[in-house]
N, CA and C of each residue as an Amber inpcrd file, in Angstrom:
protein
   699
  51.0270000  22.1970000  -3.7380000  51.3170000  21.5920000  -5.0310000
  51.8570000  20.1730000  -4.8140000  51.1760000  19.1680000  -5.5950000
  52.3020000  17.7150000  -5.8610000  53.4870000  17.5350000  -5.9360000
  54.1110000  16.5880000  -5.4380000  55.1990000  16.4590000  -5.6200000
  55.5840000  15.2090000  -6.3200000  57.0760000  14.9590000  -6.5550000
  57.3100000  14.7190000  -7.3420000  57.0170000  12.8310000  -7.2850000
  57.0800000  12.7840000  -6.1410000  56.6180000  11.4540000  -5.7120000
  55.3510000  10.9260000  -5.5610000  54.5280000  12.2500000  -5.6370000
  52.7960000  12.0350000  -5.5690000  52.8250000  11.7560000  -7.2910000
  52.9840000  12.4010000  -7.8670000  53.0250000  12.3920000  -9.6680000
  53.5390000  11.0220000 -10.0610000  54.9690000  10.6890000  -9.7600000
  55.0800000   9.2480000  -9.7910000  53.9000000   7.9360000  -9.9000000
  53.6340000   7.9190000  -8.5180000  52.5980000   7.1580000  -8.1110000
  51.2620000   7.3300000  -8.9830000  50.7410000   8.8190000  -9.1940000
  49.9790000   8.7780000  -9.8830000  49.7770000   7.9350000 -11.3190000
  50.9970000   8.5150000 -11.9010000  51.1030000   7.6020000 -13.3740000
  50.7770000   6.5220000 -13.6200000  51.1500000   5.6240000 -12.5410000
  51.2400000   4.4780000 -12.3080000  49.8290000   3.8040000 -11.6700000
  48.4600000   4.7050000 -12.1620000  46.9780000   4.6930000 -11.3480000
  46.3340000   4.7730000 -12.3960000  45.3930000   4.0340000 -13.0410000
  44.6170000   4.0770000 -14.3060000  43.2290000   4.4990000 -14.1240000
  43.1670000   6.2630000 -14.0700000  41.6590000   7.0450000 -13.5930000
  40.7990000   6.2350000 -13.8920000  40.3850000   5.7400000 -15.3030000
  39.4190000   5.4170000 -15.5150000  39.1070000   3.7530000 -15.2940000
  40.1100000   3.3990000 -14.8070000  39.6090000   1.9590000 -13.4070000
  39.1320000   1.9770000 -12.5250000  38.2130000   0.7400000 -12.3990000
  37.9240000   0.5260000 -10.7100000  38.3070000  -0.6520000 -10.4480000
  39.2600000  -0.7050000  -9.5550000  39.9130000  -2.1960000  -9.1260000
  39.3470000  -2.4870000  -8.2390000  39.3450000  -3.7860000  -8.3780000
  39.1620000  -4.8830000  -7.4060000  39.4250000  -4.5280000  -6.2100000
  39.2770000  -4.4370000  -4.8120000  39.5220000  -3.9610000  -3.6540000
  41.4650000  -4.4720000  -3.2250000  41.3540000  -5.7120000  -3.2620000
  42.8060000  -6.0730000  -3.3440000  43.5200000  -5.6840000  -4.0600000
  43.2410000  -5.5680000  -4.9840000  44.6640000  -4.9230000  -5.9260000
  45.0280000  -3.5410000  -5.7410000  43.6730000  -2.7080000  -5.4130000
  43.7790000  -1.5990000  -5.4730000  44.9500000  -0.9880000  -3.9010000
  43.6780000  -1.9610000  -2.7860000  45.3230000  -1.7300000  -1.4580000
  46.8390000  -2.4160000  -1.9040000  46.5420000  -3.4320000  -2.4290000
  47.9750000  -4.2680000  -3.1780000  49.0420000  -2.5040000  -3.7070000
  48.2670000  -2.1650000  -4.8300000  49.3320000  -1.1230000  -5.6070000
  49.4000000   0.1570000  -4.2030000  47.9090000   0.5440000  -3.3860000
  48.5670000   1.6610000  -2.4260000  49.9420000   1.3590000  -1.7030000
  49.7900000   0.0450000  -0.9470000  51.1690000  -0.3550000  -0.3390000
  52.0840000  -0.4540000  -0.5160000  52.1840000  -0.9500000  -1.9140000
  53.3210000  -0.9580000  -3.0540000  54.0370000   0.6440000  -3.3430000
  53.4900000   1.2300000  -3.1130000  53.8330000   2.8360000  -3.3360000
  53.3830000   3.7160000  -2.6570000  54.3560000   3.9800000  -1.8570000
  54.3310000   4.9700000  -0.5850000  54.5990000   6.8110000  -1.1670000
  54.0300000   7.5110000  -1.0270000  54.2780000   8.6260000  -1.4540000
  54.6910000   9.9370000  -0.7000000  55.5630000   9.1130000   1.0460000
  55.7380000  10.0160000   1.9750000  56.8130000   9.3110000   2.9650000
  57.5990000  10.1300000   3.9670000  58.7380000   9.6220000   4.6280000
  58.4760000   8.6210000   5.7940000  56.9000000   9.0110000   6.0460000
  56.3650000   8.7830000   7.2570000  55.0180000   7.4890000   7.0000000
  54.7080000   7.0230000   8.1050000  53.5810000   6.0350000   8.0460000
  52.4830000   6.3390000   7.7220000  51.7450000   6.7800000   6.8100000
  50.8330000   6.5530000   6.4110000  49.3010000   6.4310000   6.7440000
  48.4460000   7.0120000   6.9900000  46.9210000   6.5530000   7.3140000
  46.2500000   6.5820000   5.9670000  46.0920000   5.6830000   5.8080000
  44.7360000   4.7380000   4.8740000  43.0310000   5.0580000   5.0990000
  42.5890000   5.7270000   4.2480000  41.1570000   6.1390000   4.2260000
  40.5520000   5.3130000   3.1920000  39.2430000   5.0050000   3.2420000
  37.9760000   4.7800000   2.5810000  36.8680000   5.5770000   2.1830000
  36.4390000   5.6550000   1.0100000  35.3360000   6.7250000   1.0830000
  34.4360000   6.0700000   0.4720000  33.0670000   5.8980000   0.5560000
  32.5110000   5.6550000  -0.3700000  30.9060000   6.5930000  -0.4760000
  30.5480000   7.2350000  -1.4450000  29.8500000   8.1260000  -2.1250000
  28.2860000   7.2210000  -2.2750000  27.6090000   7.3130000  -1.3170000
  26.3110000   6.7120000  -1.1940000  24.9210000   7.1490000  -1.6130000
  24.1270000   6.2750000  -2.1290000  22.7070000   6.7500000  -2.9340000
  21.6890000   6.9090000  -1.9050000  21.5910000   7.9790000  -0.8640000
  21.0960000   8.9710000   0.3940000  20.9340000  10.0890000  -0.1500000
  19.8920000  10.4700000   0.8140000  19.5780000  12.1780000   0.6300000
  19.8630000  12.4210000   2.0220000  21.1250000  13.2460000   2.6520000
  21.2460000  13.2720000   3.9260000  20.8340000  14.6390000   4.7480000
  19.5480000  14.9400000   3.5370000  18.9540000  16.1640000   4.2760000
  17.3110000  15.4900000   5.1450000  17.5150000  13.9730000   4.7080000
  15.7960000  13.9150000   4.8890000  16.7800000  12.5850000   6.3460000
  15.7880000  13.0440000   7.5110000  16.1240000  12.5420000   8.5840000
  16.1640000  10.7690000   8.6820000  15.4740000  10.3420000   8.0260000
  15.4230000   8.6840000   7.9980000  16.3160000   8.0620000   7.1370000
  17.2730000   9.0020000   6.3020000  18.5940000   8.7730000   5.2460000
  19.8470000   9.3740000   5.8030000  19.7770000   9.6270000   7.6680000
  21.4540000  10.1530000   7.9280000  21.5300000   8.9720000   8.1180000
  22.7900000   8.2890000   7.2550000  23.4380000   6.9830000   7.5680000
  24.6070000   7.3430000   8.7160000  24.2250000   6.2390000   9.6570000
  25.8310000   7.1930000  10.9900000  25.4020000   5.3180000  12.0010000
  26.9040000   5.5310000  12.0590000  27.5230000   4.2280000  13.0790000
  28.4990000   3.8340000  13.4420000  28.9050000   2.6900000  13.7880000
  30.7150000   2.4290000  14.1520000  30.3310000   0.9790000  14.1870000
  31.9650000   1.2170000  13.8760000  32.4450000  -0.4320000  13.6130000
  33.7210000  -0.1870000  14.5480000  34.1270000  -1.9690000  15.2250000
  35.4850000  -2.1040000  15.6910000  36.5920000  -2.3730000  14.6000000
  37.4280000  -2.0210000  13.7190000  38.6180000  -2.4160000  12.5490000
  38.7000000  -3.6880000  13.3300000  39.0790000  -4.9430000  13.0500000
  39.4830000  -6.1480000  13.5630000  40.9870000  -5.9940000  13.6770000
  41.6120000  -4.8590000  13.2500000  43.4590000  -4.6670000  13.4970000
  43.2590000  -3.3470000  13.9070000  42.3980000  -2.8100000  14.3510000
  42.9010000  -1.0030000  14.7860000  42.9300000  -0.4010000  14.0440000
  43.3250000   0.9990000  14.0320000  43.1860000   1.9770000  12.7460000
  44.9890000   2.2770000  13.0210000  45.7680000   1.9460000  14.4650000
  46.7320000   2.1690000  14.4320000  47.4220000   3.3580000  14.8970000
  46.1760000   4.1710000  15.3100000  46.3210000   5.5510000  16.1620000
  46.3440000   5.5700000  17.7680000  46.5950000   6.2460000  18.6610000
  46.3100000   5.6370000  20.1400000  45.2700000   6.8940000  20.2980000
  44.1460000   6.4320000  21.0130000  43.3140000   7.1900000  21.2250000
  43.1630000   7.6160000  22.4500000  42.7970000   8.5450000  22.9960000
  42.7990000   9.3460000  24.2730000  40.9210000   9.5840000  24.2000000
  41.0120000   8.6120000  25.6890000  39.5100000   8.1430000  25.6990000
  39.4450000   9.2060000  27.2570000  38.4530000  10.1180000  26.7080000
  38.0000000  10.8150000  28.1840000  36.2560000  10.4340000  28.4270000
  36.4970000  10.2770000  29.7050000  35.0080000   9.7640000  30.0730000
  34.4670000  10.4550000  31.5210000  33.2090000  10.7360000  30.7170000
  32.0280000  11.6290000  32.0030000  31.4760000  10.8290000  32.4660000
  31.2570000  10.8800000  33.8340000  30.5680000   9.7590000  34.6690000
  30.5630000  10.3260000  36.3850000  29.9650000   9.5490000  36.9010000
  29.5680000   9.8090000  38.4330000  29.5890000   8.1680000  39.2700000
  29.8300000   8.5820000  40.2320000  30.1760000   7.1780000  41.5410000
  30.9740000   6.2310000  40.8140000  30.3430000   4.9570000  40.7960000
  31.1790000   3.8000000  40.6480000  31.5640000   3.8530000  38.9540000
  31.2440000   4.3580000  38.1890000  31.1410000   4.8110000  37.0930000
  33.1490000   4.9880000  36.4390000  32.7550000   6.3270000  37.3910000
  34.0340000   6.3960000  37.1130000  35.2630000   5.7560000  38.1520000
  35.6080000   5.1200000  38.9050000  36.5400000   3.3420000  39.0930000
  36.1750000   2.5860000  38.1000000  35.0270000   2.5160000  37.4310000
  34.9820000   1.3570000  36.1900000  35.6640000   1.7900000  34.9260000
  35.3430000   3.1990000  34.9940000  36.3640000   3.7230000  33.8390000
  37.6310000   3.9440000  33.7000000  38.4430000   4.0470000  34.9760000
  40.0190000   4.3850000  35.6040000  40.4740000   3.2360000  35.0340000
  39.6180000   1.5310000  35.7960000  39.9080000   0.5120000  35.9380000
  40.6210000   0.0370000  34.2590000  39.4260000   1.1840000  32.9810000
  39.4860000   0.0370000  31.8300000  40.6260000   1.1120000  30.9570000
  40.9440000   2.0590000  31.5100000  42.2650000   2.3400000  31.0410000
  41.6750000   3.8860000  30.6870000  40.2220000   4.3750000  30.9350000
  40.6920000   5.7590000  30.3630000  41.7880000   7.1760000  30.6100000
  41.8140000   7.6690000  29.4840000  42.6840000   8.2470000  29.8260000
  42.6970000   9.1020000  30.8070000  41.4420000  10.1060000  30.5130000
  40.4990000  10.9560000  31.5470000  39.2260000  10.9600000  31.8320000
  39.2380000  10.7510000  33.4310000  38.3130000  10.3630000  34.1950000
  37.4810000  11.7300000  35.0250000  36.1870000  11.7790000  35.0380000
  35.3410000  12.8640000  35.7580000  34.3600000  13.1390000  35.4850000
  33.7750000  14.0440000  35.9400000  32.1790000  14.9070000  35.9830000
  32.1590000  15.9730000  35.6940000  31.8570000  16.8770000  36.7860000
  31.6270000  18.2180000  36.0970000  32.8790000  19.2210000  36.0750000
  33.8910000  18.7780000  36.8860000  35.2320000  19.5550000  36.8020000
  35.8240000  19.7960000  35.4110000  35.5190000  18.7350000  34.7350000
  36.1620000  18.4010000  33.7600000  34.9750000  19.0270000  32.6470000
  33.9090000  19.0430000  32.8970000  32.8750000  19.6250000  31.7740000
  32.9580000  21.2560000  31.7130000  33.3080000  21.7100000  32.7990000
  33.7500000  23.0650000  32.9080000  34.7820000  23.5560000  32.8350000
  36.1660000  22.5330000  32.7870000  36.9960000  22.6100000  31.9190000
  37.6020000  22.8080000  30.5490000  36.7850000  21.8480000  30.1640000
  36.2110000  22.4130000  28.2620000  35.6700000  23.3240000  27.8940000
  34.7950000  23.9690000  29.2180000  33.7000000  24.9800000  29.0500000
  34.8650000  26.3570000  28.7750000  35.2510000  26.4410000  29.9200000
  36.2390000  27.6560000  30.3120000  37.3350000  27.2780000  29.5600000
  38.1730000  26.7020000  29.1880000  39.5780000  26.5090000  28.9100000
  39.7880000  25.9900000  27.5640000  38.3830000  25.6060000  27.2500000
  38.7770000  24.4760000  25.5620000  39.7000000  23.8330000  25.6940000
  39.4360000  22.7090000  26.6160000  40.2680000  22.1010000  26.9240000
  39.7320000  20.8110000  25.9740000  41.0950000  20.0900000  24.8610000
  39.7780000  19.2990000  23.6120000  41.0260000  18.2410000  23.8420000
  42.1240000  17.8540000  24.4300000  43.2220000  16.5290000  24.4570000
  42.9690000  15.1390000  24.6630000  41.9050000  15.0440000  23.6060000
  41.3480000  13.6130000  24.0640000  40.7160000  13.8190000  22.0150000
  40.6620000  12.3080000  22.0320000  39.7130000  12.0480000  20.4360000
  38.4540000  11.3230000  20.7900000  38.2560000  10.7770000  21.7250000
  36.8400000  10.2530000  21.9440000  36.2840000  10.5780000  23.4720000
  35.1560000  10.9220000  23.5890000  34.2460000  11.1350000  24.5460000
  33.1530000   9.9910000  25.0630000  33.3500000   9.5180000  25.8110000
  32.2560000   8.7110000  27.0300000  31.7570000   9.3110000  27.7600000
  30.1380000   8.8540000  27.7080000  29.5600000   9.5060000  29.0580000
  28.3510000   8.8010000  29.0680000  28.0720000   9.3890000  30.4380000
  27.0660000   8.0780000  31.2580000  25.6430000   8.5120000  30.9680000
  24.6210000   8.0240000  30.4510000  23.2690000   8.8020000  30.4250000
  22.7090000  10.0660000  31.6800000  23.0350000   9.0100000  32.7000000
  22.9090000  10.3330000  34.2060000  23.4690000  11.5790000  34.0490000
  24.7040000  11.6820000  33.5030000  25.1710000  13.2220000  33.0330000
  25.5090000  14.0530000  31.9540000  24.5470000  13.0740000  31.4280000
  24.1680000  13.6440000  29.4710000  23.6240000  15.3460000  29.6140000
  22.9530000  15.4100000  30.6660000  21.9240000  16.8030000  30.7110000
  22.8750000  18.0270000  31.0850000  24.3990000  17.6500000  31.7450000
  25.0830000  18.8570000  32.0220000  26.3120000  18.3630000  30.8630000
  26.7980000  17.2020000  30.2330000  27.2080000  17.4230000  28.9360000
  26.5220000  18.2980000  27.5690000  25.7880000  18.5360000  27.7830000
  25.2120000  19.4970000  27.0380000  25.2790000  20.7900000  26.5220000
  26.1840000  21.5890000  27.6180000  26.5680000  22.5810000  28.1810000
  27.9600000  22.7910000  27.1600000  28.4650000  21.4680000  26.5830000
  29.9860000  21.8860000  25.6440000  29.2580000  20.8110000  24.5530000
  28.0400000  20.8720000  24.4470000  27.6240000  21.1070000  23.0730000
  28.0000000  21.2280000  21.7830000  28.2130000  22.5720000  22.0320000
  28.6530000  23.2200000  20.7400000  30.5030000  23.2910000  20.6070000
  30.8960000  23.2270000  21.7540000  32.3410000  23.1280000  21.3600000
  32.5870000  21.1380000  21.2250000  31.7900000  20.2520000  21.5620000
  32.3230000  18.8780000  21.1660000  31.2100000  18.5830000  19.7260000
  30.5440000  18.8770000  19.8520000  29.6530000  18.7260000  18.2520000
  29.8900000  18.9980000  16.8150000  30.9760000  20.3160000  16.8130000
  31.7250000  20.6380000  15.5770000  32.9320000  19.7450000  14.8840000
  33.3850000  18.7870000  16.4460000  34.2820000  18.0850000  16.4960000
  34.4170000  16.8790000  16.0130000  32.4220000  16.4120000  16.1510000
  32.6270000  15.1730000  15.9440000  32.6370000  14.3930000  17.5710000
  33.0570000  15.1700000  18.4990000  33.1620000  14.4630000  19.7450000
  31.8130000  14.1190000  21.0390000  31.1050000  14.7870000  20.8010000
  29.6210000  15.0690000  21.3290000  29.3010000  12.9450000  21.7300000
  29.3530000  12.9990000  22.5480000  29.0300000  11.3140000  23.0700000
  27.2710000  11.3980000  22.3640000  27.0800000  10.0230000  21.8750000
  25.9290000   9.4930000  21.1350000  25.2530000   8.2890000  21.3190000
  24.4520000   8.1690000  21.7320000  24.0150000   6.3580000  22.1340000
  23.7620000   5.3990000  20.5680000  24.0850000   6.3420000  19.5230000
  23.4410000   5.5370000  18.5420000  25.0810000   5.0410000  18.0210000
  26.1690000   5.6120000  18.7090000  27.5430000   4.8940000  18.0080000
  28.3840000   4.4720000  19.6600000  27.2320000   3.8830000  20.6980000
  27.9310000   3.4920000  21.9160000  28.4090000   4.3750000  22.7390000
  28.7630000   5.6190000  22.5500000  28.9910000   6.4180000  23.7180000
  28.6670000   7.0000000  24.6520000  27.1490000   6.6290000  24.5360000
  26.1960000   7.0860000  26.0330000  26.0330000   5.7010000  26.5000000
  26.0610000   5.6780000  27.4260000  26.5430000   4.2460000  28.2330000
  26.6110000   3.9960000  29.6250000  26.2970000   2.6860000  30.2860000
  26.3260000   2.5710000  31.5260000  27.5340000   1.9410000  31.5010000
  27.7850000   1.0830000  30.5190000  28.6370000   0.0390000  30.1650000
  30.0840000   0.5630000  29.3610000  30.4300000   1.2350000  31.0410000
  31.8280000   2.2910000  30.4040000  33.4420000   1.3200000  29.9870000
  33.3650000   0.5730000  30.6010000  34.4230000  -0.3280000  30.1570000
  34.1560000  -0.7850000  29.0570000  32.8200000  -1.5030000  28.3630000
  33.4060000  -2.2380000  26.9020000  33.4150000  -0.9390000  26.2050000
  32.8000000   0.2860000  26.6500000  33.2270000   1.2920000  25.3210000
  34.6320000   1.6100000  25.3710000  34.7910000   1.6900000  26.5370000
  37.0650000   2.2730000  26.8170000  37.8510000   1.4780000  26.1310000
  36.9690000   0.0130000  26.2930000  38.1710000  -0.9240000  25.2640000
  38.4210000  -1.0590000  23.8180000  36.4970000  -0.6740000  23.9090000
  36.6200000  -0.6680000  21.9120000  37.0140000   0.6560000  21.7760000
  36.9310000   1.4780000  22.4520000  37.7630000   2.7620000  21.6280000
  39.2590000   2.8340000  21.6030000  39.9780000   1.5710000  22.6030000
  41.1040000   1.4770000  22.3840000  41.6890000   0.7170000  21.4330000
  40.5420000   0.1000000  21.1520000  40.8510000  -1.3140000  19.9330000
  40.9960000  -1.2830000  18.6520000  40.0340000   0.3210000  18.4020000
  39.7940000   0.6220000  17.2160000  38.9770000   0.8640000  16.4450000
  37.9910000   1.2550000  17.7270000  36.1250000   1.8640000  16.9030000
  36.5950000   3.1050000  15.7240000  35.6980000   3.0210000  15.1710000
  35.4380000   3.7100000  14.1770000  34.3740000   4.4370000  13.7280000
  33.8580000   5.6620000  14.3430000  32.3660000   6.2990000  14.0080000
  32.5100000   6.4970000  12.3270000  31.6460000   6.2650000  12.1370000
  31.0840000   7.0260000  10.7020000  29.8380000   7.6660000  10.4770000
  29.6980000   8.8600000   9.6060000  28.1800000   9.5360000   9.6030000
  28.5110000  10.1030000   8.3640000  27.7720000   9.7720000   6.7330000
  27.7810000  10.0250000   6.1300000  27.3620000  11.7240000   6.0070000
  27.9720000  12.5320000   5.1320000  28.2730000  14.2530000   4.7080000
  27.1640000  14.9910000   4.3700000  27.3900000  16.1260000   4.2210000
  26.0080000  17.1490000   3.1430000  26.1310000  16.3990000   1.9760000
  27.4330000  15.9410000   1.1750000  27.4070000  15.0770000   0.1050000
  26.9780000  13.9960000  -0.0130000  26.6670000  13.4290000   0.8040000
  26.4030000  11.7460000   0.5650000  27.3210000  10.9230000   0.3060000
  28.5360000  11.2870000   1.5640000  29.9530000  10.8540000   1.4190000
  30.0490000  10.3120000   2.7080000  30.7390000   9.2220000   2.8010000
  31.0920000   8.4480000   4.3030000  32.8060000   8.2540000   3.9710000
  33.5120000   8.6290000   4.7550000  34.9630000   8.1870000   4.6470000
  35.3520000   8.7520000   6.1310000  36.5190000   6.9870000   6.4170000
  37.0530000   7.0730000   7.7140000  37.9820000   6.5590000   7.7570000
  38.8540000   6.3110000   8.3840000  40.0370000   5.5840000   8.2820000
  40.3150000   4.1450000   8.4240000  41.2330000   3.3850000   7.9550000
  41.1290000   2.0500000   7.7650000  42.4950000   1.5210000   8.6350000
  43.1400000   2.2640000   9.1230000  44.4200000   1.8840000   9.4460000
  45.7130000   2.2350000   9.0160000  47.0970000   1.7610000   8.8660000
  48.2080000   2.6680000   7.9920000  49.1080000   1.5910000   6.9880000
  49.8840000   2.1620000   6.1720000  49.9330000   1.8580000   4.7610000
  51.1720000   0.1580000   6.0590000  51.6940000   0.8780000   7.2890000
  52.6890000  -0.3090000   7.5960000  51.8080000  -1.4530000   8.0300000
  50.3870000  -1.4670000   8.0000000  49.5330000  -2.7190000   8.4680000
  49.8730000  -3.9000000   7.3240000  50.0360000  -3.3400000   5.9050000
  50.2030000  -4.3640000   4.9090000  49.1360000  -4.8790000   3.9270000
  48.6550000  -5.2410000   3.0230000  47.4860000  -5.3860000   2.4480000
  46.7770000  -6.6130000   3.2700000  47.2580000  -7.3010000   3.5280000
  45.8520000  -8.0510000   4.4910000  45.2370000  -7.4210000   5.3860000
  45.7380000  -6.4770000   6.0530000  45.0120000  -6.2130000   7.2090000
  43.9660000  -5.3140000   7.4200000  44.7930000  -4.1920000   6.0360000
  43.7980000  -3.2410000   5.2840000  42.8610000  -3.4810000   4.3260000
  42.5850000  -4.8750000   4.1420000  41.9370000  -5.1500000   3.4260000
  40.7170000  -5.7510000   4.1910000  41.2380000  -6.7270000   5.6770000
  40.2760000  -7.0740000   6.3240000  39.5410000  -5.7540000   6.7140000
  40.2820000  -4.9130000   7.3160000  39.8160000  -3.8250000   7.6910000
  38.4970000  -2.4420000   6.9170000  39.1160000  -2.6680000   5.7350000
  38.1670000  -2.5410000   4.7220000  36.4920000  -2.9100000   4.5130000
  36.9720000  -4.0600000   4.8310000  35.6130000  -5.3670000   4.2210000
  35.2490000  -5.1340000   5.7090000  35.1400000  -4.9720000   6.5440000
  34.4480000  -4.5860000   7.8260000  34.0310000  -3.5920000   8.3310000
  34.2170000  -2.1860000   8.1010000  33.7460000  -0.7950000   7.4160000
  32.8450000  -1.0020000   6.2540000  33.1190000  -1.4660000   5.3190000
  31.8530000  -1.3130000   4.3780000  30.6600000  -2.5220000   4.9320000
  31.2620000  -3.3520000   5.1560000  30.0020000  -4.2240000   6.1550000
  29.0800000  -3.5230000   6.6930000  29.6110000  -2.4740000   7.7860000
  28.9610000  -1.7870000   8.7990000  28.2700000  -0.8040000   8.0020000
  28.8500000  -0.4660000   6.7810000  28.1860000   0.7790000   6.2690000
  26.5510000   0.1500000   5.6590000  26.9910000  -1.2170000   5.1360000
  25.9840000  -1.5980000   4.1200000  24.7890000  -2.0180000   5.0000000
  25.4590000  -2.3970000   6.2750000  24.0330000  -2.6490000   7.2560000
  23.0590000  -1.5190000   7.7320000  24.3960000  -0.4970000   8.1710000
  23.3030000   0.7670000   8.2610000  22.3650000   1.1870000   6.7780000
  22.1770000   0.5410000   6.3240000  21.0080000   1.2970000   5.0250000
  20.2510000   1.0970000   5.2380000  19.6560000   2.7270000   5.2910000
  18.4130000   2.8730000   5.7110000  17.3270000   2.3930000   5.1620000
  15.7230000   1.7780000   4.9280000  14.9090000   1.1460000   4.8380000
  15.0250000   2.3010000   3.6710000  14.5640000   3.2090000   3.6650000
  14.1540000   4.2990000   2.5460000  14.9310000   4.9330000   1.3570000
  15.9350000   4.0460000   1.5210000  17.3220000   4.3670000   0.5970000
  16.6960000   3.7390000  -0.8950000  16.5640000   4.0590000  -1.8510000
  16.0160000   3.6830000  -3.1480000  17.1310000   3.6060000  -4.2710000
  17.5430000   2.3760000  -4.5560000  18.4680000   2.1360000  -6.1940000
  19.8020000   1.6410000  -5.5850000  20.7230000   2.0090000  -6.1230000
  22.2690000   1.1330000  -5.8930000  22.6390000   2.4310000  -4.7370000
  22.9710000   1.7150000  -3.5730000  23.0750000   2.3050000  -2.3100000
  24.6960000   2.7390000  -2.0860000  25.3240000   2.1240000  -2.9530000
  27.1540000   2.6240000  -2.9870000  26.8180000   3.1920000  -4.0700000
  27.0500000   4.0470000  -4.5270000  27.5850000   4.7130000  -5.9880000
  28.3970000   4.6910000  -6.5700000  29.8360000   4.6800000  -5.5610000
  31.1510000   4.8430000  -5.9360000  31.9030000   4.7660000  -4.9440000
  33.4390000   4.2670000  -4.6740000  34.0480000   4.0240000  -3.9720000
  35.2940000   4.4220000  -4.2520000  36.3440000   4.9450000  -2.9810000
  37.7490000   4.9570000  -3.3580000  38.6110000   4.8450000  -2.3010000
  40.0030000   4.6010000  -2.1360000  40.8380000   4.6640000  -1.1470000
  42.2080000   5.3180000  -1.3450000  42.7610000   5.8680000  -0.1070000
  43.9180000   6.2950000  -0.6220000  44.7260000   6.7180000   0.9150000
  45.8030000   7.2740000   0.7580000  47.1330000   7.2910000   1.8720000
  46.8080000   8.5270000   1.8880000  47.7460000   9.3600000   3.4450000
  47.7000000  10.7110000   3.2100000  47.8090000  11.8620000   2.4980000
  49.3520000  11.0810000   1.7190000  49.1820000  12.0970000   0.8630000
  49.7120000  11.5110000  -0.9910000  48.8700000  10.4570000  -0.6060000
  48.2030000   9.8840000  -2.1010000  47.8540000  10.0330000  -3.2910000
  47.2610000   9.7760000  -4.3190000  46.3310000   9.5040000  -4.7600000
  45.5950000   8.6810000  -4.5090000  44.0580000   9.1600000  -4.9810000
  43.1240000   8.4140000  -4.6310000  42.4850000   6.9080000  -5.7250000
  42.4630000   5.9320000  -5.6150000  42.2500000   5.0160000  -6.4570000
  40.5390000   4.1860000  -6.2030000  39.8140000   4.5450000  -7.2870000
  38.8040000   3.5280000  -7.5590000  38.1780000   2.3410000  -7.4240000
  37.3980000   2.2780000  -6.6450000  37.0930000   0.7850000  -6.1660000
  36.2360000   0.4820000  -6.7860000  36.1930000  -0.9410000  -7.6180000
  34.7660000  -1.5810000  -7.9240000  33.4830000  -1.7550000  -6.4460000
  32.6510000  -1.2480000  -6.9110000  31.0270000  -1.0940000  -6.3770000
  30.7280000  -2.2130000  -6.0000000  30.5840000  -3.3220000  -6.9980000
  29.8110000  -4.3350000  -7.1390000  30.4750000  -5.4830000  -5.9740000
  31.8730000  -5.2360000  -5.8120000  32.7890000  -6.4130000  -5.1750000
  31.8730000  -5.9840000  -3.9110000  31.9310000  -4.7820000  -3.5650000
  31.5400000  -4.1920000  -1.7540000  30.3810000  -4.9740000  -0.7960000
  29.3010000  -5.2670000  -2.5790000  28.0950000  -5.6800000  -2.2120000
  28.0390000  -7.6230000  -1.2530000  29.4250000  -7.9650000  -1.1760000
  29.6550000  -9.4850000  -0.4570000  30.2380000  -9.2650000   0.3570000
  30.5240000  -8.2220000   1.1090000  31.4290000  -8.3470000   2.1390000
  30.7220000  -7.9950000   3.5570000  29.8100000  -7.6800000   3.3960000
  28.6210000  -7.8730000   4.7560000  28.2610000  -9.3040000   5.0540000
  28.3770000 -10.3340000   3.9730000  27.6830000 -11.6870000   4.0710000
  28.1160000 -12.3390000   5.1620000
């Protein structure tokens, strides 16, 4: 149930607006609805059919300020591979010890996965326990890779996968309410950038539908559509 500080805030949110992107992070920041810092999401509700294969919208962006989380970058690799990966700070480094680790132990203390194309064929094997996750390494959002250092750094920097839903929903995080409205705002306008580039050739009519943002434990506030459409330029 809400509380009494979520209700507050609410009042103070006009449903049937869609603000301007600034104003709208302007009033989230302005009103905190929790003791603690905050993570800041984006969603926006896209004109896709994400059952037909040439309409899964899915990619990543770097936030230009981080999302503000520390990420625990584990990376699969073989020979010099992994010294290039130690070197760029991952957290965890290995091959198959470590793939049979997850296998046997569910072992999951990490949020992002690297791995090298050469040992994509025995990553395979935790499949199904990194795929439910979201964690399954992908060459189409940088994580199958020879080039294990610039991925260790952008995942320390502040990549951001996205892969739009069964709904035709994309939402990821933008950073936290203590970044301040500039930063969440740059941060913003560089996520929907990335989103608006991934549109797919076969996408037909107004490709955002609807937009919103909000704190953890928020309300969610309305974004004008139309502003989104300049911030790829």
């Amino acid at each position: 149930m809400a509380g009494k500080k979520y209700h507050e805030v609410a009042n103070k949110i006009d449903r049937t607006k869609r603000y301007p992107l600034e104003e709208a992070v302007a009033l989230l920041v302005a009103n905190p609805t929790a003791k603690f810092d905050e993570s800041v999401e984006l969603a926006l509700r896209l004109g896709v059919d994400p059952r037909q294969a040439d309409q899964n919208v899915r990619g990543s962006v770097v936030l230009p300020h981080g999302t503000g989380r520390r990420v625990r970058v584990l990376v699969l690799a073989k020979g010099e591979k992994v010294r290039e990966a130690q070197a760029a700070g991952a957290d965890y480094v290995g091959g198959e010890e470590l793939i049979k680790k997850i296998q046997d132990e569910n072992w999951l203390e990490f949020e992002r996965v690297i791995a090298t194309p050469d040992i994509m064929s025995v990553v395979g094997r935790i499949g199904k326990i990194l795929g439910p996750r979201g964690l399954m390494p992908n060459p189409k959002v940088g994580t199958v890779t020879f080039d294990v250092a610039k991925a260790v750094n952008e995942a320390k920097a502040g990549k951001v996968d996205f892969r739009v839903d069964r709904a035709g929903v994309v939402h990821a995080p933008i950073g936290k309410r203590s970044f301040g409205a500039d930063q969440l705002v740059e941060n913003a306008r560089a996520l929907i950038g990335a989103i608006l580039r991934a549109k797919p050739a076969s996408a037909k009519g107004n490709y955002i539908r609807s937009a919103a943002i909000s704190a953890t434990m928020g309300p969610g506030l309305r974004i004008e559509t139309v502003q989104t459409r300049d911030v790829a330029a």
